[in-house]
C-alpha positions as CSV (number, residue, x, y, z in Angstrom):
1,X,1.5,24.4,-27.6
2,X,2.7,27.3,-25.4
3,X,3.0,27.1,-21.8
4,X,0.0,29.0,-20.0
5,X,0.5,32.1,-18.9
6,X,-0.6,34.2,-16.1
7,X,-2.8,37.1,-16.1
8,X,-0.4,38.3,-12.8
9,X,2.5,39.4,-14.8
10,X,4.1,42.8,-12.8
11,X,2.0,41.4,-9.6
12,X,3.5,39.2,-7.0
13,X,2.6,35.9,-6.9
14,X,0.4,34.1,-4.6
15,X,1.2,31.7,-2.6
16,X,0.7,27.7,-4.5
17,X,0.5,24.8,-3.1
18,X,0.4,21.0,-5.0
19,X,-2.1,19.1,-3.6
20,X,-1.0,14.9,-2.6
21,X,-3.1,12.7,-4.5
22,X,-2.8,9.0,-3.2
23,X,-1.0,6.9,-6.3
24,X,0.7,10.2,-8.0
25,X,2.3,12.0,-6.1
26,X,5.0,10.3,-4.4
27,X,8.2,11.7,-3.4
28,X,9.4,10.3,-7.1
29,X,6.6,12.5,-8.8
30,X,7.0,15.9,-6.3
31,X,11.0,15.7,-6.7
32,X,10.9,15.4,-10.8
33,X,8.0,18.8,-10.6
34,X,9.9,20.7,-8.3
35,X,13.2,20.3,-10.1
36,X,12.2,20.6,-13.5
37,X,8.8,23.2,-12.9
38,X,8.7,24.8,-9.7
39,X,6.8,27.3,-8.8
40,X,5.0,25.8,-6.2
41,X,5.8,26.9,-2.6
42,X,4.9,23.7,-0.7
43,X,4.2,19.9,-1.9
44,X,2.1,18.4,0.6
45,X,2.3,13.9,0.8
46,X,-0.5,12.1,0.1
47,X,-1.6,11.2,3.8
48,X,0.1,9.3,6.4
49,X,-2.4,6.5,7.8
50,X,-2.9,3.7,10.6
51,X,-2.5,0.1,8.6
52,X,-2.6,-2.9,11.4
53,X,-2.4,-0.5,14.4
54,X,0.3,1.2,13.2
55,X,1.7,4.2,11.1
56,X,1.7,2.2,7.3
57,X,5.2,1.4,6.6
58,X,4.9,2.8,2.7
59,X,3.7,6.1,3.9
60,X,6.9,6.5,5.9
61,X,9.1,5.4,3.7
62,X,7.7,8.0,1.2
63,X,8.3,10.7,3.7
64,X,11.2,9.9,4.5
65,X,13.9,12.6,4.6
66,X,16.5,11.5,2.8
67,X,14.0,11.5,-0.3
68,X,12.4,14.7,0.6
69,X,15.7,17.2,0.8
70,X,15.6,19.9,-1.5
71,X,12.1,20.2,-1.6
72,X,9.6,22.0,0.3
73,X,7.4,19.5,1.8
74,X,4.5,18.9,4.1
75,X,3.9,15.6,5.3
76,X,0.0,15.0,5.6
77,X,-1.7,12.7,8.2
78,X,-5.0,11.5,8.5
79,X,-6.9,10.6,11.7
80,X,-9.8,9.9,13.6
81,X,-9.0,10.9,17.0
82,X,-6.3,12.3,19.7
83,X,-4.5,9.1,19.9
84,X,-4.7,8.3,16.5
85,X,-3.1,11.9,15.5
86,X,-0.8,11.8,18.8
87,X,0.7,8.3,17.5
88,X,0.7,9.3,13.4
89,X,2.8,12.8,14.9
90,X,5.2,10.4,17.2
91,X,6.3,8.9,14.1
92,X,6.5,11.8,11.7
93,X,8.7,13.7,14.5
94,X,10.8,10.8,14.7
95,X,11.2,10.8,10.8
96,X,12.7,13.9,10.9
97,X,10.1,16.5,10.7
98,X,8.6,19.4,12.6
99,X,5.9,20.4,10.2
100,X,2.2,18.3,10.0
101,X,-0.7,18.8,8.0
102,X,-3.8,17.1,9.3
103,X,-6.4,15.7,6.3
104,X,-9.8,16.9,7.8
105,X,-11.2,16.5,3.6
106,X,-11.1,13.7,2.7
107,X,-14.5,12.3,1.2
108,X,-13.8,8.7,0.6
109,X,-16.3,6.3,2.2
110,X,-13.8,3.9,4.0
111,X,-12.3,6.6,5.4
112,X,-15.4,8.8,6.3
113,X,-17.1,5.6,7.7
114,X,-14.1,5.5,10.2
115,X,-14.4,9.3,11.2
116,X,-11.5,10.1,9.1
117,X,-11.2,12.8,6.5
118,X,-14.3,14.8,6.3
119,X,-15.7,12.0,8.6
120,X,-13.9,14.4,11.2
121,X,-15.8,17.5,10.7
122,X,-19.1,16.6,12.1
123,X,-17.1,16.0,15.8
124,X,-16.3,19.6,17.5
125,X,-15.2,17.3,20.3
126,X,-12.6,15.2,18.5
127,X,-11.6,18.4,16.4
128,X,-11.2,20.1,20.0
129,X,-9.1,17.1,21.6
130,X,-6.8,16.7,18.1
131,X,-6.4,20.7,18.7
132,X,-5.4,20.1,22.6
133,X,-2.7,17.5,21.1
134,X,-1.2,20.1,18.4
135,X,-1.0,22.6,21.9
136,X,0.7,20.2,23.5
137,X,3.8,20.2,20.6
138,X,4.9,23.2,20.2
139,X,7.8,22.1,18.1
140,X,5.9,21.7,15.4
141,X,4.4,23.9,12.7
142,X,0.2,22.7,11.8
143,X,-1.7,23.2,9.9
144,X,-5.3,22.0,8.3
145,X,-6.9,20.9,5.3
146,X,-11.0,20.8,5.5
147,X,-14.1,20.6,3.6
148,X,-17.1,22.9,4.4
149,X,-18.3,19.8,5.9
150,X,-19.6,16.0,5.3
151,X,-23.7,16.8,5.3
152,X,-23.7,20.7,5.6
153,X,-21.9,23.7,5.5
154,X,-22.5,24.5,9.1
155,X,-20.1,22.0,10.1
156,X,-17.0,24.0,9.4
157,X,-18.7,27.6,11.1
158,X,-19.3,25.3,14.7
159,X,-15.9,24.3,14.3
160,X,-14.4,28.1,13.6
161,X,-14.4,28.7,17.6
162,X,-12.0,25.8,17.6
163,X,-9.6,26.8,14.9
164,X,-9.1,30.3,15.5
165,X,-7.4,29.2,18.7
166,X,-5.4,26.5,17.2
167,X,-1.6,27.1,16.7
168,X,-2.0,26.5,12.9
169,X,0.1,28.0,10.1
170,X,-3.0,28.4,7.8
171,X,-6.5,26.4,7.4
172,X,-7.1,24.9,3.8
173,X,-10.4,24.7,2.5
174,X,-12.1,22.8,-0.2
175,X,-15.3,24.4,-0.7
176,X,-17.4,21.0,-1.2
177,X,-19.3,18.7,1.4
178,X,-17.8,15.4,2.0
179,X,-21.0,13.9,0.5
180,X,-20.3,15.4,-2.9
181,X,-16.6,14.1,-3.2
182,X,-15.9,15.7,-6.3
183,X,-19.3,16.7,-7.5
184,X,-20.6,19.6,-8.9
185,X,-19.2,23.1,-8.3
186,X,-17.6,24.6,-5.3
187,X,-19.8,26.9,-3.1
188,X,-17.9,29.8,-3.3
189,X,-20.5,31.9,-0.7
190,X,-19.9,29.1,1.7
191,X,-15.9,29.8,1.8
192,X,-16.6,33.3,1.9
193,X,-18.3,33.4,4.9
194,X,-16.0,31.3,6.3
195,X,-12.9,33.4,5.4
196,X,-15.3,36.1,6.9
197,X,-15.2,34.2,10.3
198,X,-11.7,32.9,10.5
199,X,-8.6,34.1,12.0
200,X,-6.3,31.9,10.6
201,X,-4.7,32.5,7.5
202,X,-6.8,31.0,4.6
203,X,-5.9,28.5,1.4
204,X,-8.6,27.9,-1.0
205,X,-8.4,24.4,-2.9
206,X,-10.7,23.3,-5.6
207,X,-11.2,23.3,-9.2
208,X,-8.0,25.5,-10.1
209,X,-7.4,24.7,-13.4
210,X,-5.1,27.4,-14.6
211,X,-3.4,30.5,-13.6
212,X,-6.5,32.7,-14.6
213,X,-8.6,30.6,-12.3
214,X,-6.1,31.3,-9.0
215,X,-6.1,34.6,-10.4
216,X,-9.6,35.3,-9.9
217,X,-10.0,33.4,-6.2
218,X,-7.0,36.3,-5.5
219,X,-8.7,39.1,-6.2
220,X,-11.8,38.0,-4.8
221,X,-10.4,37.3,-1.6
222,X,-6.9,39.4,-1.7
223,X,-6.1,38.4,2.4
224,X,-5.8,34.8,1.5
225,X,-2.1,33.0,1.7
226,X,-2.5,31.7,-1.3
227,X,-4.3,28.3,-3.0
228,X,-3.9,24.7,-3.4
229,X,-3.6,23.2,-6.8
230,X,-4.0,19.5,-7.3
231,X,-5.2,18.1,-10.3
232,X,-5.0,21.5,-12.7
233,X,-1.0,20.8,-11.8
234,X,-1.4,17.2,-13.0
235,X,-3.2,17.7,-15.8
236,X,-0.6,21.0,-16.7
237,X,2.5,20.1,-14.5
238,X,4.4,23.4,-16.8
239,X,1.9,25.7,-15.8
240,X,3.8,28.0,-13.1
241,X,7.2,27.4,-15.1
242,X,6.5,29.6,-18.1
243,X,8.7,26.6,-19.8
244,X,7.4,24.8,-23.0
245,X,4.8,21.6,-21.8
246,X,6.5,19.4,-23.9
247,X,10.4,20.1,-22.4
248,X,9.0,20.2,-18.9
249,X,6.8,16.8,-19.2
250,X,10.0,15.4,-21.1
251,X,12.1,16.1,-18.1
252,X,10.2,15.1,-15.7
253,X,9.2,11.9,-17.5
254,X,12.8,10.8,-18.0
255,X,13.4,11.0,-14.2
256,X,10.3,9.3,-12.8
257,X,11.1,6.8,-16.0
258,X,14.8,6.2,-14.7
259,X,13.9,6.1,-10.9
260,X,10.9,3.7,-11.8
261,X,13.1,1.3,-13.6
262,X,15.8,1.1,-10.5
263,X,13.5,0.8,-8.1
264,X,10.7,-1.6,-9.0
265,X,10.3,-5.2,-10.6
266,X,8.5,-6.6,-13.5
267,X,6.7,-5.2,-16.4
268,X,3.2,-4.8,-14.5
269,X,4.3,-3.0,-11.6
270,X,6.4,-0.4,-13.5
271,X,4.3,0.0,-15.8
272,X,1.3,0.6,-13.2
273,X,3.6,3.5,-12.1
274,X,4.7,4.8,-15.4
275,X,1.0,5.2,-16.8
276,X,0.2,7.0,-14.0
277,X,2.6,9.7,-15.1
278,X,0.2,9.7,-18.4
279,X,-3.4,10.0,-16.8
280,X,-4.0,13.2,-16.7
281,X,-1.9,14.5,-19.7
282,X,-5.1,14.6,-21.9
283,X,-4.7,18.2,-22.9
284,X,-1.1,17.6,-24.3
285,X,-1.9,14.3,-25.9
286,X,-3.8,13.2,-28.9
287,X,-5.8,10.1,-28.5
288,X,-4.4,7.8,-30.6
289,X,-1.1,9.0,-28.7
290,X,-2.7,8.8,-25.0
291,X,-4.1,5.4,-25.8
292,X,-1.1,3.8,-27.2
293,X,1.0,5.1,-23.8
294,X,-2.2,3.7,-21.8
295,X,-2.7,0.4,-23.3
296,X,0.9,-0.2,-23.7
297,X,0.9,-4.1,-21.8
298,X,4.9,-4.2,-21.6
299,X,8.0,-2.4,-21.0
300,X,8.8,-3.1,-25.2
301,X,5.3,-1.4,-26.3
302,X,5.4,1.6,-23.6
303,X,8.8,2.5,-25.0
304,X,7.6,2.2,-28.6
305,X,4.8,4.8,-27.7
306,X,6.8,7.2,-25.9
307,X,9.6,7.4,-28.9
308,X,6.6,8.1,-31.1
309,X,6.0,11.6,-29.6
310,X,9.2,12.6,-31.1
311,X,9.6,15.2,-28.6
312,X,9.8,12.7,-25.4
């Protein structure tokens, strides 16, 4: 299986950004991809929430710096208000970093229900108050990742006054409602007109599969910065290397494999980690081979599956 390649050869390359996805990519996962990929120009961390009134303690200690150098990241928060954002920022800052990315997409219920995520987007007023905070630190770079909106597209055009006067480095957008999640197919006319309206720079995010796909967002919309690539990286982690899939998964697998194994206890938790790794590999696996890595209920069996690729 050859790696994919792009359709941009002799052009220069746009802008990529990975996508955090709550359970995969950790600080472990983004490390082993940048290392052993690359090609991506920014991995942002799944967000930073409030747990018990405070910034969660695992969050932070994913973020933290000393497991971060060496690779260009974005540490993501999520929040429902001015002082939840103000207090998630305090502790961010005091970790070390001067660069936020504030989660205004998110379509999970629990988090919608609490005005989080794309819970956010039907409030100009808590948008507008968020934005006074991000005025108020000018030592740090922001920027935004949205959804058209949670019930309609008109959310995100009410909010464009907002924005454009926002100190942000560039405004991501998912083309989806909140409502869908991850349901049917982006409204591309929606994010045009809202590209159309907006004076920050632009990322588009969703259902970027391969390089011909962010190829054709590009030359749709050539004043973009670039896109955000999420799951299409999971599912083809070798697919802005130019690198064989199999030495690339290989690679990284042995590092999140070793770091795995040093870090946590007991067959069940590693093993929760490790088939996460797997989940998406479906287009490099057979299934006999994915379900034998998946089903794998210890250490013993999981190693007996991954020496049966051969090339792991």
């Amino acid at each position: 299986m050859c790696a994919i390649r792009s359709d941009m050869e002799g052009t220069e390359k746009p802008f990529v950004a990975f996508a955090p996805l709550q359970g995969y990519t950790d600080c472990v996962y983004r490390r082993a991809h940048s290392e052993v990929a690359g090609g991506v120009g920014e991995y942002y961390t799944p967000f930073v929430r409030m747990e018990g009134g405070e910034p969660r303690r695992k969050d932070l200690r994913d973020i933290d710096l000393g497991r971060n150098g060496g690779v260009p990241t974005v540490p993501q928060v999520i929040a429902r208000d001015r002082d939840e954002f103000a207090r998630l920022c305090d502790a961010v800052q005091a970790a070390g970093w001067r660069r936020v990315d504030l989660n205004m997409g998110c379509p999970f219920p629990m988090q919608v229900k609490a005005g989080r995520g794309s819970g956010l987007l039907a409030s100009a007023e808590r948008v507008a108050a968020i934005g006074e905070e991000m005025k108020q630190r000018s030592e740090v770079r922001f920027s935004v990742k949205m959804r058209l909106g949670q019930e309609d597209a008109e959310e995100c055009m009410r909010l464009l006054p907002i924005l454009n006067e926002l100190p942000l480095e560039h405004v991501t957008m998912h083309p989806r409602l909140g409502k869908q999640q991850y349901k049917g197919v982006p409204d591309k006319d929606a994010f045009g007109r809202f590209v159309e309206g907006c004076r920050q720079r632009v990322v588009y995010n969703g259902d970027l599969l391969s390089v011909e796909d962010v190829a054709e967002v590009m030359q749709r919309w050539p004043m973009l910065k670039g896109v955000m690539m999420g799951r299409g990286l999971l599912a083809r982690p070798w697919m802005l290397s130019g690198k064989e899939p199999q030495t690339v998964v290989q690679e990284m697998h042995t590092r999140v494999y070793e770091h795995v194994c040093s870090v946590l206890q007991g067959d069940s938790q590693i093993l929760a980690r490790l088939h996460a790794f797997w989940e998406y590999q479906t287009a490099l696996l057979d299934k006999k081979q994915y379900k034998a890595i998946m089903k794998s209920g210890s250490l013993r069996n999981y190693r007996a599956a991954i020496a049966a690729l051969k090339w792991c």
